[in-house]
C-alpha positions as CSV (number, residue, x, y, z in Angstrom):
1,X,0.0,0.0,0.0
2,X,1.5,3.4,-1.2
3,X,2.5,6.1,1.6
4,X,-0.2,9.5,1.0
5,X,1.7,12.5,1.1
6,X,1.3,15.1,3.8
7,X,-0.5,18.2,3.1
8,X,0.8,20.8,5.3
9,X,-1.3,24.2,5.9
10,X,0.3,27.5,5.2
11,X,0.7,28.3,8.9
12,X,2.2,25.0,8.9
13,X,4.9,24.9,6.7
14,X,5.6,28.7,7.9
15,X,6.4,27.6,11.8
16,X,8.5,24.9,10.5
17,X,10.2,27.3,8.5
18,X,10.2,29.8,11.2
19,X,11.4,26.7,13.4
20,X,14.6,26.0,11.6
21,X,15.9,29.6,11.1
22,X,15.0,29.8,15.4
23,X,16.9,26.8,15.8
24,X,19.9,27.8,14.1
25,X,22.5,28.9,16.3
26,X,24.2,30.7,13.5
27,X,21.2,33.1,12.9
28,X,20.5,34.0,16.5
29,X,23.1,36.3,17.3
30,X,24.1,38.1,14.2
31,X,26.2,41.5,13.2
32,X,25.7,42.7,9.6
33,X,26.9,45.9,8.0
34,X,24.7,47.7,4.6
35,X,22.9,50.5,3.8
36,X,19.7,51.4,5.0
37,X,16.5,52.0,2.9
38,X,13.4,52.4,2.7
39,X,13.0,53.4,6.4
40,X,10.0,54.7,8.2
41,X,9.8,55.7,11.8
42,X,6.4,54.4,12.9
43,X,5.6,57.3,15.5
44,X,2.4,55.7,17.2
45,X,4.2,52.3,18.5
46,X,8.0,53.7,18.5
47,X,9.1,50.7,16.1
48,X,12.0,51.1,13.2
49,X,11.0,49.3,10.0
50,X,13.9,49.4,7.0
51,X,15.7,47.6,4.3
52,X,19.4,46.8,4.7
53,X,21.5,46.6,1.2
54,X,24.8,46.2,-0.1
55,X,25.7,46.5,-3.8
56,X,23.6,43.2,-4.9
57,X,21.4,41.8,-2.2
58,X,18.8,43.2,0.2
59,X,16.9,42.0,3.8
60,X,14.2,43.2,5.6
61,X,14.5,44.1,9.0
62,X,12.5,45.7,11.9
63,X,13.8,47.5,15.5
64,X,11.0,47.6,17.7
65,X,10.6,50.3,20.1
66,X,11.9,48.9,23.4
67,X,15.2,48.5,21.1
68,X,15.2,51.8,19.2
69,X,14.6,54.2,22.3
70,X,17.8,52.8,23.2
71,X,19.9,54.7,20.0
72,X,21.3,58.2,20.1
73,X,20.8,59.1,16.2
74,X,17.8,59.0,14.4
75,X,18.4,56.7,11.3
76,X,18.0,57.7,7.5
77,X,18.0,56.5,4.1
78,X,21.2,56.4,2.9
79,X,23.1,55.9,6.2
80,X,25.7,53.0,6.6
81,X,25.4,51.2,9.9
82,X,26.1,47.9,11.5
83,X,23.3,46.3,13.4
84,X,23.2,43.6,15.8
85,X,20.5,40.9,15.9
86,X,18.4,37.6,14.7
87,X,16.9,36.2,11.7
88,X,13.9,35.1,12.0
89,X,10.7,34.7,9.9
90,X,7.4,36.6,10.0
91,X,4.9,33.9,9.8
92,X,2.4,35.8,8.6
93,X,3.8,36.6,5.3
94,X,6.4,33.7,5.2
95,X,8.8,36.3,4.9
96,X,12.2,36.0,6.8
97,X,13.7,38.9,8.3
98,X,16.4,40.6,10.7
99,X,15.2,41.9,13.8
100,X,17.8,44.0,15.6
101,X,18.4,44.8,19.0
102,X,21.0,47.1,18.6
103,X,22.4,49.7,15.8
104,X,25.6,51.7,14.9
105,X,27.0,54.0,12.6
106,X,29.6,52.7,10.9
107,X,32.6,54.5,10.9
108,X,31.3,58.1,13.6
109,X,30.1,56.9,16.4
110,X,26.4,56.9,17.5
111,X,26.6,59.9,19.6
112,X,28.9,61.9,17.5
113,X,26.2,61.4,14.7
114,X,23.3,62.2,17.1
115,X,24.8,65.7,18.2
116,X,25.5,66.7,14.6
117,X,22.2,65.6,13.8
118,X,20.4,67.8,16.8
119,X,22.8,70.7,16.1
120,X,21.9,71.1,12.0
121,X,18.5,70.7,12.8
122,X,18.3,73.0,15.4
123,X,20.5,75.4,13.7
124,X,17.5,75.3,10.6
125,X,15.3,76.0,13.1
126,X,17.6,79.3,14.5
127,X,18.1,78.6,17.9
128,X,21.9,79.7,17.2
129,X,20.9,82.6,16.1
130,X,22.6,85.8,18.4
131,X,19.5,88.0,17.8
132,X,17.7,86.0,20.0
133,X,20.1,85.5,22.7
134,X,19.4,87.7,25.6
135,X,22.2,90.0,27.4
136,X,23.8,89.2,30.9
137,X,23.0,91.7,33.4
138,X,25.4,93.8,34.6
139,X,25.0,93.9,38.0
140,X,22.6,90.9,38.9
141,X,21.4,90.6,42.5
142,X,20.7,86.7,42.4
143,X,22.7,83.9,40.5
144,X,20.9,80.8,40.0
145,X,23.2,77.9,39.8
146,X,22.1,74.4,38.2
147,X,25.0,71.5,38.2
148,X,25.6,68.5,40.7
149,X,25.9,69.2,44.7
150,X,28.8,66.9,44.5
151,X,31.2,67.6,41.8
152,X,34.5,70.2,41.9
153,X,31.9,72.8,39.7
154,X,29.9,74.1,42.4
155,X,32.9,75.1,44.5
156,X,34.6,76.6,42.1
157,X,31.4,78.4,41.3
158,X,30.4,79.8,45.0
159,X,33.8,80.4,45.9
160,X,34.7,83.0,42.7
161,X,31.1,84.4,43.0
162,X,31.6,84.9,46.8
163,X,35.3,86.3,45.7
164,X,34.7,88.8,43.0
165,X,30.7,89.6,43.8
166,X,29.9,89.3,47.7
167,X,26.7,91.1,46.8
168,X,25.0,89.1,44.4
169,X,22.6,86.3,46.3
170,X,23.3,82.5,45.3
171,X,20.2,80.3,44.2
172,X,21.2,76.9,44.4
173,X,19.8,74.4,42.4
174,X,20.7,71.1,42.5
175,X,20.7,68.2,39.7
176,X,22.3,65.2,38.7
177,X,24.7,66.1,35.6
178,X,25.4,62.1,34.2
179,X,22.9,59.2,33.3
180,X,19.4,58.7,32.2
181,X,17.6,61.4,34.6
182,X,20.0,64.1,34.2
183,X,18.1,65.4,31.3
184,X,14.5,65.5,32.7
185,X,16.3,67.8,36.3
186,X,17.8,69.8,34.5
187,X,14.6,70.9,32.7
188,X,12.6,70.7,35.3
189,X,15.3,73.3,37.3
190,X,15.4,75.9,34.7
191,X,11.4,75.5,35.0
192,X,11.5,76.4,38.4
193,X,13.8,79.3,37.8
194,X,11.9,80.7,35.6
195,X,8.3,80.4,37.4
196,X,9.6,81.5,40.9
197,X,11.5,84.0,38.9
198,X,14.2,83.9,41.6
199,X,17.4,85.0,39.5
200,X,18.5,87.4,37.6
201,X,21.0,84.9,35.5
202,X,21.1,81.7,35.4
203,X,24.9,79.5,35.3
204,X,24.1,76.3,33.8
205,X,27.3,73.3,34.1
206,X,29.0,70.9,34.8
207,X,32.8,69.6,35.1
208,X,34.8,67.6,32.8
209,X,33.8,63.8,31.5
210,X,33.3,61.8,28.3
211,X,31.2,62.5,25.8
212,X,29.3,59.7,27.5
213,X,28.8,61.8,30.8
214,X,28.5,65.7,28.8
215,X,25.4,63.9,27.1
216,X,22.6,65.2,28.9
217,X,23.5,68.7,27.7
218,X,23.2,67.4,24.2
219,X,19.4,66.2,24.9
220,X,17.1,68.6,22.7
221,X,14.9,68.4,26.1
222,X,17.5,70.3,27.4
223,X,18.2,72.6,24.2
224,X,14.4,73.8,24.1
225,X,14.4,74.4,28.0
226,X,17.4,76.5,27.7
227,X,15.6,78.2,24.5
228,X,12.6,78.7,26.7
229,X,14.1,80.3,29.4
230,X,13.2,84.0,30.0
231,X,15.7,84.6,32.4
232,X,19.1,84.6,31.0
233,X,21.2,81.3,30.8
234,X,25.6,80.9,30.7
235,X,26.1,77.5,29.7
236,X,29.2,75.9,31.2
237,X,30.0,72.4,30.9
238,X,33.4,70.6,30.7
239,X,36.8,72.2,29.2
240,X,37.1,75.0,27.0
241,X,37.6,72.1,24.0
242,X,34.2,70.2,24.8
243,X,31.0,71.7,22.9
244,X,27.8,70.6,23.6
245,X,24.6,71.5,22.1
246,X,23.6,73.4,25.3
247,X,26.6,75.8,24.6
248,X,25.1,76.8,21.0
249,X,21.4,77.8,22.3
250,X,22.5,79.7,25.7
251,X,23.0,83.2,25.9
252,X,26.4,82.9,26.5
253,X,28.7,80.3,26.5
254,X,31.9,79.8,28.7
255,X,34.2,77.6,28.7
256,X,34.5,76.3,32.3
257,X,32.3,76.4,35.3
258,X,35.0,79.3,37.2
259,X,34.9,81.1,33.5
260,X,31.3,81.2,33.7
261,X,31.3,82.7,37.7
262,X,33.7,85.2,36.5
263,X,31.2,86.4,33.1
264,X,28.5,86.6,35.6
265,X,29.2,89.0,37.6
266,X,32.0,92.3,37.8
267,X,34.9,92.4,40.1
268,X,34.5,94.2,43.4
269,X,38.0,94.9,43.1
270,X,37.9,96.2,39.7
271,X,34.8,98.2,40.3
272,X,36.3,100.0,43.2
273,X,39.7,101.1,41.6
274,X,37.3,101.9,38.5
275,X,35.2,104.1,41.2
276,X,38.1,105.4,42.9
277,X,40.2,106.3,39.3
278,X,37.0,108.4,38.1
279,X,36.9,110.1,41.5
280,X,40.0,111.3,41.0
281,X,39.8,112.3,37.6
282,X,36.4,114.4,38.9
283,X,38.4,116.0,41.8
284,X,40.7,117.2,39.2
285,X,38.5,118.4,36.5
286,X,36.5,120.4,39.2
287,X,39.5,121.8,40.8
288,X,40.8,123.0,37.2
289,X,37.1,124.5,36.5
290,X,37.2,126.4,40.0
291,X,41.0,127.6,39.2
292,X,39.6,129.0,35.7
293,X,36.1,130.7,37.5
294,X,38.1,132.3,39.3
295,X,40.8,133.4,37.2
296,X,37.6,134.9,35.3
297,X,36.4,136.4,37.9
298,X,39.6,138.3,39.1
299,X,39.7,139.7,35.6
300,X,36.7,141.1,36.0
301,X,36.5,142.7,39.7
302,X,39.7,144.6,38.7
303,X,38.5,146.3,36.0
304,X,37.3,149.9,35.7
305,X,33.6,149.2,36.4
306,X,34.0,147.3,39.4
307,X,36.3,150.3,40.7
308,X,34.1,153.2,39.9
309,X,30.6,151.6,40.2
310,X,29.1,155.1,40.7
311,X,30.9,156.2,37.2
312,X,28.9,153.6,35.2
313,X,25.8,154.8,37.0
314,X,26.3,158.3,35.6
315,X,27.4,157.4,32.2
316,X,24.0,155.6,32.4
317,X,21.7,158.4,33.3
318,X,23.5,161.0,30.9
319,X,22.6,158.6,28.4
320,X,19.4,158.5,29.4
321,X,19.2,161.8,29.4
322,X,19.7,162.3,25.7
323,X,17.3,159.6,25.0
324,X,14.9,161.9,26.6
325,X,15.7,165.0,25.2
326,X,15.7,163.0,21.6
327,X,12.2,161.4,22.4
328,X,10.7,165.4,23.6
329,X,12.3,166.9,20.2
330,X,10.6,163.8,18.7
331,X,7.0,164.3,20.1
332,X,7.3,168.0,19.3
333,X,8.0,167.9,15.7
334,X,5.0,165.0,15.5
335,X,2.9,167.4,17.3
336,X,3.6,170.2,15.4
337,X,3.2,168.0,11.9
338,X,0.1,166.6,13.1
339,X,-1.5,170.6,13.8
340,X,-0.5,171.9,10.2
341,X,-2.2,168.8,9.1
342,X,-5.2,169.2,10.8
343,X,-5.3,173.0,9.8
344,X,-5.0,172.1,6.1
345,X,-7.8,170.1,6.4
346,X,-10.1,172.2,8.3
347,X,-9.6,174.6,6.0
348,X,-10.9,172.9,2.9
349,X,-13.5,171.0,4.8
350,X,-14.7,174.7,5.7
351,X,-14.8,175.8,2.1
352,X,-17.2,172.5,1.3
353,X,-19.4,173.1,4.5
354,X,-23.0,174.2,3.3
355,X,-22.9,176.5,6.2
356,X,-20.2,178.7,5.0
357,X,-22.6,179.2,1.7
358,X,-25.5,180.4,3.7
359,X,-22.9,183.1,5.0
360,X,-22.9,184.6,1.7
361,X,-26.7,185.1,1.6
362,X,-27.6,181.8,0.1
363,X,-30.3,179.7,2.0
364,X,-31.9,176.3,1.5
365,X,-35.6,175.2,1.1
366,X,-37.0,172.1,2.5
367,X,-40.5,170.9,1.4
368,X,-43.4,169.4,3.5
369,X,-41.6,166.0,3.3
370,X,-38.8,167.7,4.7
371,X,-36.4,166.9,1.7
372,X,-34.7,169.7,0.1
373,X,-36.1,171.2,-2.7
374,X,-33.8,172.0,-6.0
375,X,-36.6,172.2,-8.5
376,X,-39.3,174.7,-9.1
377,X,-41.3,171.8,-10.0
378,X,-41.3,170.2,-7.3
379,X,-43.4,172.7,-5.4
380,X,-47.4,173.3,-5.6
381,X,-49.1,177.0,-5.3
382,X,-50.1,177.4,-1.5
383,X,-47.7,174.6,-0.4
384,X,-45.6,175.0,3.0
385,X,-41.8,175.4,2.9
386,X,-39.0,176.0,5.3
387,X,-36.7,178.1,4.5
388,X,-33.0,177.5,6.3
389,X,-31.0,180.9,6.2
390,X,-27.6,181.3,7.9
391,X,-29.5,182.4,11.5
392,X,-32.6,180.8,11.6
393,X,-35.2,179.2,9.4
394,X,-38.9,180.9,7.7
395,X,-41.9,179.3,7.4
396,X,-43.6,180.5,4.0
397,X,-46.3,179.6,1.8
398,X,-45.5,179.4,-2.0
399,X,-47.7,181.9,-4.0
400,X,-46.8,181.4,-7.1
401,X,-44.6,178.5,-9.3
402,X,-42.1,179.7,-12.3
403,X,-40.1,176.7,-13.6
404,X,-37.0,177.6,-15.4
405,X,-36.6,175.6,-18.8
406,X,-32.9,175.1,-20.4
């Protein structure tokens, strides 16, 4: 009797073949180098999914996201890398694939390439830019400080402020500087600062390290916070050679912790030989002002005047008395002008007064309407006149009319 073959279901045949590549002690624990493509960042469950290629073949692979919270850099098309992983197969498909647990770049290292990354993208966005940095008070009253309680920066720090500014008020804040919760203390300090509004400027640093231990300052948590800040922030972490992200959005960057103390605030001592210098220089200029008022005034209380005070009085009131006898010969002649004026007038107004013609025996009439009559015509046989002579006035009655033709 002939043996039947064994018809195996999809899902079947896909664990087997998912059972053999599991099985395989060669696949389990791999590290392969390519080229990444096709990748997409899958925001709502955090997982990586990409293509990794060389110049002839390609696999699939996926990072999930308790894996790729882990990386520094963001991955990206193009980018060489070496992961580390298993191959496996995704029944559902039948597809195999490379699942990685860990990724770097190859050749710069992962946090190099995450802190270039951060820094051109938050240079595109212009947090760089100087315009918006704010400027350092002159003379601040309280200096917030945010680093660790326990490291050499802190002493350094309140020992140069207490040194060069005895005046200015220290706000202690403090923060771990290293390791996973550095970031999230440090934001949350400059937070605080900021609502309680309880310093004027704020140092923000730590001491030396490796790039390992600087890293918090290269979080973009921290960058923003720093960005955010309304009071003014002096960034001051490691050596004068180590840069950190922090340095490029802060106000002001130093390049140690004591560098930052001393930016902070003025010298005492300097401000007092500055005080004392343009003291003296005041003393001087006043004394040299007083010396000249005075030579002025000499020259002036010796001269005639102030000698013979009585002579400039009477050169005063002669002159006064030909402005006088200039304004009288003045009035007169206006006077006199103004009378031969008025004469001339008077005279010729005289000739044209109607009075001066009834002085010659002329007279006027004025009829019942009491308008003067020039016509002959005008009149009626029996009518009532006036008669205006130079003394007095008749009342006549016209007896007869004779009008006078031309």
């Amino acid at each position: 009797m002939a043996d039947f073959p064994v018809v195996l279901s999809v899902t079947q045949l896909n664990t087997y073949i998912k059972s053999k590549f599991d099985g395989d002690e060669n696949l389990t624990h791999v590290f392969v180098g390519g080229e990444i493509s096709n990748f997409t960042n899958h925001y709502k469950s955090g997982h990586f999914y990409l293509s990794l290629k060389d110049e002839k073949c390609v696999i699939r692979a996926v990072m999930f996201a308790q894996s790729a919270r882990r990386i520094r850099f963001l991955p990206q098309d193009g980018m060489k890398v070496i992961v580390r992983g298993r191959v496996s197969v995704y029944e559902a498909t039948g597809q195999y694939q490379l699942y990685i647990d860990d990724m770097q770049p190859d050749g710069l290292g992962a946090l190099n390439l995450a802190f270039e990354q951060l820094k051109t993208k938050l240079e595109a966005e212009g947090l760089f830019s100087p315009e918006r940095k704010k400027p350092i008070p002159v003379f601040p009253e309280r200096i917030g400080v945010i680093t660790s309680p326990t490291g050499a920066a802190v002493h350094d720090i309140t020992s140069i402020l207490a040194r060069r500014y005895p005046l200015a008020e220290i706000v202690f804040c403090p923060v771990l500087v290293q390791g996973e919760g550095a970031a999230p203390q440090i934001v949350d300090a400059l937070a605080r600062f900021n609502r309680l509004l309880c310093a004027d400027v704020i140092i923000l640093g730590r001491g030396g390290g490796s790039l390992e231990d600087r890293w918090p300052f290269n979080e973009e948590m921290v960058a923003r916070a720093v960005v955010a800040s309304k009071i003014p922030v002096i960034s001051a972490v490691g050596h004068e050679t180590d840069f950190t992200i922090c340095d490029f959005v802060a106000d002001l960057r130093a390049p140690t912790p004591s560098a930052a103390a001393e930016l902070a605030v003025p010298d005492c001592a300097e401000l007092e030989y500055t005080i004392r210098y343009d003291l003296s220089r005041l003393k001087k200029i006043m004394h040299k002002k007083l010396d000249e008022l005075k030579q002025n005034l000499n020259a002036l209380t010796s001269g005639y005047i102030f000698k013979n005070p009585l002579n400039l009085i009477e050169l005063e009131r002669i002159r006064t008395d030909q402005l006088t006898a200039r304004l009288n010969g003045s009035m007169s002649r206006k006077t006199a002008d103004a009378r031969a004026a008025l004469s001339s007038v008077s005279g010729r107004l005289n000739a044209l007064s109607p009075l001066a013609t009834l002085s010659r025996g002329y007279s006027i009439v004025y009829g019942q309407d009491g308008h003067v009559v020039t016509r002959a015509s005008n009149l009626k046989t029996g009518e009532r006149i006036s008669v205006l002579l130079k003394e007095g006035t008749l009342g006549c009655v016209v007896d007869s009319v004779e009008e006078k033709h031309e």
